[in-house]
N, C-alpha and C positions, 0 to 999 in steps of 0.2 A: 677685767683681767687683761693684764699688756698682753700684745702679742708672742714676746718669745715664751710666756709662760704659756699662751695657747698651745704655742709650736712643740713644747716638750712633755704636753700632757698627751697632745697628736702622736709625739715617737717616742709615748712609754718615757722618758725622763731618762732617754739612754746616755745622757751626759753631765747630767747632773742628779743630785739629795735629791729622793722622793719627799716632798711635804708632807706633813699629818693629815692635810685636808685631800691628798691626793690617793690615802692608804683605801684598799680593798677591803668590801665585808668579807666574813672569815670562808663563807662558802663561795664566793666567787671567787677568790682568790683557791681556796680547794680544788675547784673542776677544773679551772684555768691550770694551775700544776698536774693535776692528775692524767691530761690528758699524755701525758709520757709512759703511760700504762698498759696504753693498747698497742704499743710498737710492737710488730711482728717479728724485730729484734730478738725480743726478750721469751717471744717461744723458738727462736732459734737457739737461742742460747743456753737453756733448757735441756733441749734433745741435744746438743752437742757437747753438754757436759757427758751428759748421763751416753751416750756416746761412748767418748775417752774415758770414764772414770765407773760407767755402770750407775744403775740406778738410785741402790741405795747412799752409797757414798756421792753423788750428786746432789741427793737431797739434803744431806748433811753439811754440804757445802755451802748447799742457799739458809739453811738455817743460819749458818754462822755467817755468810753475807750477809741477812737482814740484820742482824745483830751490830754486826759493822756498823753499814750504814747509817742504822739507824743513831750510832755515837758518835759519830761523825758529825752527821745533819744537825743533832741538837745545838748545839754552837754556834755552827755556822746562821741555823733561822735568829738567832738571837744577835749574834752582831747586825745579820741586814734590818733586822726589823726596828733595833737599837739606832741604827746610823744612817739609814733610807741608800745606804749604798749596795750599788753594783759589784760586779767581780772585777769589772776594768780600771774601777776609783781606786777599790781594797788593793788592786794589784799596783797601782800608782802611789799609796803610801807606802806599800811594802818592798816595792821592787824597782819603784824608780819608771820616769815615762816609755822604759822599754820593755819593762813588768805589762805596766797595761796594755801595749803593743802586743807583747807575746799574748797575752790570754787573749784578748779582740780574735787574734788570727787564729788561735790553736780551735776556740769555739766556734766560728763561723767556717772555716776548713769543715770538723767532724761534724756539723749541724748540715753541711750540703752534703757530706757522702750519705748522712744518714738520710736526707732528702730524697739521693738520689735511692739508696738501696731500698725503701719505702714505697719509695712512685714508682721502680721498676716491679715491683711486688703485685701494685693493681693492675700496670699495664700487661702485666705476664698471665693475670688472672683473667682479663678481656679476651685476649689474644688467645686463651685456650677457648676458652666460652663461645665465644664469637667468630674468632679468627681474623680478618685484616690481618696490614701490615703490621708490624708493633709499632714501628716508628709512629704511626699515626697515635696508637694508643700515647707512649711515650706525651707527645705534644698534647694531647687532648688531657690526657691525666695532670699537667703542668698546668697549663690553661683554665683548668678547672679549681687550681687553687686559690688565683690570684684574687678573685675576687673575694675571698673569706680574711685576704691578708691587709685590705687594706686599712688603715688608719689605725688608732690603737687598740691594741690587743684584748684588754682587759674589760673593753667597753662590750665585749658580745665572747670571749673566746668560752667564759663560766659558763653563759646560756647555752650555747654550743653543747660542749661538754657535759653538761649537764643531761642534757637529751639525749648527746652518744652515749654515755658510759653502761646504761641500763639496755640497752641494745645489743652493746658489746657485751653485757656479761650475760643476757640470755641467749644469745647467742653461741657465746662460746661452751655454756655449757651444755645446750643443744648437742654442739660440736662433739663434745665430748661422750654425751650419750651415748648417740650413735656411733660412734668409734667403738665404745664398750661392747656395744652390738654385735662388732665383726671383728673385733678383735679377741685374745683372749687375758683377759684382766688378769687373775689370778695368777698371769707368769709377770708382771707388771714388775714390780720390785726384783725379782730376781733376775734380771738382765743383768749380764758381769760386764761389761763395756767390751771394746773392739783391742784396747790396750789389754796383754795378756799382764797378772800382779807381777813377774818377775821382771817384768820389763819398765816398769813405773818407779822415778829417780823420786819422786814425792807420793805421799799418801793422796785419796782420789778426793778426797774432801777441799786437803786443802790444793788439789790444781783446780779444784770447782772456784776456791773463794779467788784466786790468781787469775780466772780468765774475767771474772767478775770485776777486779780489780780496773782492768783495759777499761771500763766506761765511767771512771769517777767523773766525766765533762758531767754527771749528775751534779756534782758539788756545787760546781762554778755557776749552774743553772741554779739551784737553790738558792744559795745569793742573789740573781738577778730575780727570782718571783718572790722570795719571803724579803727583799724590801720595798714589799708592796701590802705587808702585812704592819696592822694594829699593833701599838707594843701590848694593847689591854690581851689580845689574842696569841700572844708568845706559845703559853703553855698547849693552847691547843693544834697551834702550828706543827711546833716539835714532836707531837706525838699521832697524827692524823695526816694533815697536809704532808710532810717531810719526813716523816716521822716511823716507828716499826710497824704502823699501820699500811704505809705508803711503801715501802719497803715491802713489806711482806705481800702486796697487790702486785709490785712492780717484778719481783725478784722469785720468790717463791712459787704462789699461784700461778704468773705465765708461765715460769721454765717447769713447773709439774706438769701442765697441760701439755707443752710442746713437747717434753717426753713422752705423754701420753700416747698423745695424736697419732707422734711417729709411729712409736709402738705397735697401736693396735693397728696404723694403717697400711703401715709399711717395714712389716716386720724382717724382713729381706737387708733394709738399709743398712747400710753400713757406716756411711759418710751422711750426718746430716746438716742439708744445705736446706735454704730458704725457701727454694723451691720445694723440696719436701716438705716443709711446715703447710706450703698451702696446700699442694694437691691432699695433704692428708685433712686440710678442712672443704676443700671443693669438694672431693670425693663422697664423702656422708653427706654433706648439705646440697652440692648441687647448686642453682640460681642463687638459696638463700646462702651459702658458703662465698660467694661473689660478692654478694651484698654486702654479708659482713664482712671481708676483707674493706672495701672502700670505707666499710661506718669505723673500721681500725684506723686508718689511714689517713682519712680528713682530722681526726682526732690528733696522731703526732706528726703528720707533714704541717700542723697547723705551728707547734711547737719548733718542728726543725725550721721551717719560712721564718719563724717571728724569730727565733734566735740568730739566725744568719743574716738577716737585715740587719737586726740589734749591731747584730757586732760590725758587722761590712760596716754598717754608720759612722760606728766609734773608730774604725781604720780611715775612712775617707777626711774624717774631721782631725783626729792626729795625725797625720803622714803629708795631706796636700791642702789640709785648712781650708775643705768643700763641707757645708752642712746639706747636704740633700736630703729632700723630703726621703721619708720612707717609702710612697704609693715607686717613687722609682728605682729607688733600691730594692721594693721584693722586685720588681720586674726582670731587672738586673740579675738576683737573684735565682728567678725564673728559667730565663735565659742558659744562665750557669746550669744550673742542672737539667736541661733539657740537651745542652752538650754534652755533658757529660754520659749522662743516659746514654749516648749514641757509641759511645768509647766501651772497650772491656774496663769497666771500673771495677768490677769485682775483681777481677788477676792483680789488682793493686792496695783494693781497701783495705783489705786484712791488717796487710802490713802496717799501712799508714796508719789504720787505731790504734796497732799494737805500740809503735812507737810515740803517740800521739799521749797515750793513754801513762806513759813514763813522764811524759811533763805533767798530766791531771794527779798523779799521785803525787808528786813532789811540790808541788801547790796548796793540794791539801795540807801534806807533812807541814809546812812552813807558817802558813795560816795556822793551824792548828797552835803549833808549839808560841808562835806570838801570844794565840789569846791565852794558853796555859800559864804565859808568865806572868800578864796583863802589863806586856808591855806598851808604850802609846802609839798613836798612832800619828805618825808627824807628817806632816802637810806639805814640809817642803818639796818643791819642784824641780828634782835635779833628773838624768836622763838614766842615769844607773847608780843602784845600789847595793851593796853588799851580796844584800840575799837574792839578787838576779843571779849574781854568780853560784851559790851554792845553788841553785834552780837551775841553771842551767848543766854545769857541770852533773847535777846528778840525774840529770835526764840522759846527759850523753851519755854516760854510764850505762844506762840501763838499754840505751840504743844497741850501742856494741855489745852488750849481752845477749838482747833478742837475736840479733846479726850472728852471734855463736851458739846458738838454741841453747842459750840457757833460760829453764823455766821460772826463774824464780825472779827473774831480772825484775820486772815490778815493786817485788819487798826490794829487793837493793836498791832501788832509786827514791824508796819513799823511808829507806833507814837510811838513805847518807842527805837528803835533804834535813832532815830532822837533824841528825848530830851533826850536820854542816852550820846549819843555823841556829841552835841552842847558843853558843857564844856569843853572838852577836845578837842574840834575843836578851839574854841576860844583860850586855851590854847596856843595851837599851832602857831595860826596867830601872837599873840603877841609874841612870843620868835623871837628871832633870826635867822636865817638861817643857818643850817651849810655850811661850806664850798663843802660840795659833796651832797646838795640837792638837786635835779633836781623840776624844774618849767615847772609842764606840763598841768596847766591849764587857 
């Protein structure tokens, strides 16, 4: 084996086609995905639908979010696993070398907030536990990941995962037990939310599938792990790995829990924050409510680390033509979120997803409408094209919407993506092919 192919089997193949000989069995490549599951995120998100919008129409929301996603994702497991390409290559055929730029940056930006807002999760649960400084916590929770991050991903992240997730799900149902305990179940469903009906510009379902919408960086991540998938393992991908199974673990299941939690634990709440996700699992569990908080968290800081190296990679190689090893890029990496830790990051993240989350929807939109036309996929290497512009413009679009609280600003940026590029999708189908187009959908 030459060396550069040693070198990019080392950093996951983040710059080039995955080979056949280099694709993943179907379960390691499972656990390795899955680990996006146990984010303490997605029971935050949960209690704060169900929050603004009350319980049952929160549930109803994640229903019809898994449902999304789950049509989404199909497609998308099938082009990477068809074409061994990333999100930064697909964004290089599609949108020109500043396509790829943008996504590199947009994913490694939300993969260190989510880093940080993750690591600040365990250092917060030490820090009651225990008490220290946090800052120490902070550094110590940082330091502690690095050595899980280094070299490729896929060569241990399945095994990994594999061991956490069955921990994590006895765990949390643990968690939940005991909440039922002290709380009282039976008013469960009928929490009306904090928004009173006459005061809601949308029904609560769908502001449930709209705040859901803010994390489509899920897509562009599927891309980057299902071209690590068998093409013989497509169908099980699509519907397991990526798929309404995965959806329904990621989407459903945690935000019912983290309804729950709150609920029964903290029935008082009004505003729920992350911080209220854990005390309402420290509270029941105690040491073992600690424990499981870190076995959640080595699970998707392991995901936000390998995605923000990934990408940091692919920015340092396009922008100043540096291939740095990986082992110094998570450090890098490291680094960055352990400053960041020490900053009020939350008074800013919010925003920054929500705005973030207007270019992950118009991405989708655009990809999507290409492979619905099957149009090709051209090679050439110019630094803009077309649909960077309808990508861009309709992000900014949805920018100045969230900036005038308008709630819906996400659908508008991922319907004026779509009918911005349909033209120019068709365009496409009808030309010719060149000679060096690759057909990967």
């Amino acid at each position: 084996m030459s060396t550069s192919t040693e070198d990019e089997r080392a950093d996951d193949y983040a710059h080039s086609i995955v080979p056949p000989e280099a694709r993943a069995p179907r379960m390691s490549l499972t656990m390795a995905s899955w680990s996006l599951i146990s984010a303490m995120a997605w029971l935050f998100y949960g209690a704060l639908a169900a929050t603004l919008t009350g319980t049952r129409q929160a549930l109803i929301g994640l229903l019809v979010s898994v449902v999304l996603f789950s049509l989404v994702n199909s497609p998308l497991v099938r082009l990477a696993a068809s074409s061994g390409l990333n999100s930064a290559l697909v964004s290089a055929r599609l949108f020109g070398r500043a396509g790829s730029v943008l996504i590199a940056l947009l994913l490694a930006a939300t993969t260190v907030y989510f880093a940080v807002f993750e690591g600040s999760v365990v250092a917060e649960a030490f820090h009651q536990y225990w008490g220290m400084d946090i800052r120490w916590w902070y550094l110590i929770v940082v330091i502690g990941m690095l050595p899980l991050m280094m070299g490729g991903i896929l060569t241990w992240m399945g095994k990994l995962n594999g061991v956490l997730l069955p921990l994590y799900v006895v765990g949390m149902t643990a968690a939940v037990i005991l909440a039922a305990r002290q709380g009282e179940p039976g008013r469960f469903l009928d929490f009306p939310g904090v928004v009173p009906e006459a005061a809601r510009t949308l029904p609560g379902w769908l502001t449930t599938v709209i705040l859901y919408l803010g994390v489509w960086l899920v897509m562009p991540t599927t891309v980057d792990f299902a071209r690590f998938a068998r093409t013989d393992d497509v169908r099980y991908h699509q519907t397991v790995t990526f798929g309404w199974v995965f959806s329904a673990g990621i989407f459903l299941v945690n935000g019912a829990a983290g309804m729950f939690l709150v609920q029964m634990v903290l029935p008082g709440t009004t505003i729920a924050a992350e911080n209220g996700v854990v005390t309402a699992l420290v509270g029941p569990l105690g040491l073992a409510g600690v424990l499981l908080i870190v076995v959640t968290q080595i699970r998707i800081n392991t995901l936000n680390f390998y995605q923000a190296s990934m990408n940091l990679q692919r920015l340092l190689r396009q922008l100043v033509r540096v291939h740095a090893p990986r082992p110094v890029v998570v450090v890098g990496v490291g680094a960055l979120v352990f400053v960041l830790m020490l900053t009020d990051v939350f008074s800013y993240l919010q925003l920054a997803l929500q705005w973030q989350g207007t270019f992950f929807v118009g991405w989708v939109g655009i990809v999507l409408t290409h492979l619905s036309l099957r149009a090709p996929w051209r090679t050439d290497d110019v630094p803009v094209k077309p649909a960077f512009c309808v990508w861009v413009v309709s992000a900014a679009v949805g920018i100045v919407l969230i900036q005038t609280g308008y709630e819906a600003a996400p659908l508008v940026s991922l319907a004026l993506a779509v009918i911005g590029y349909l033209p120019i999708a068709k365009r496409h189908a009808r030309a010719p092919a060149p000679a060096e187009t690759e057909h990967t959908g």
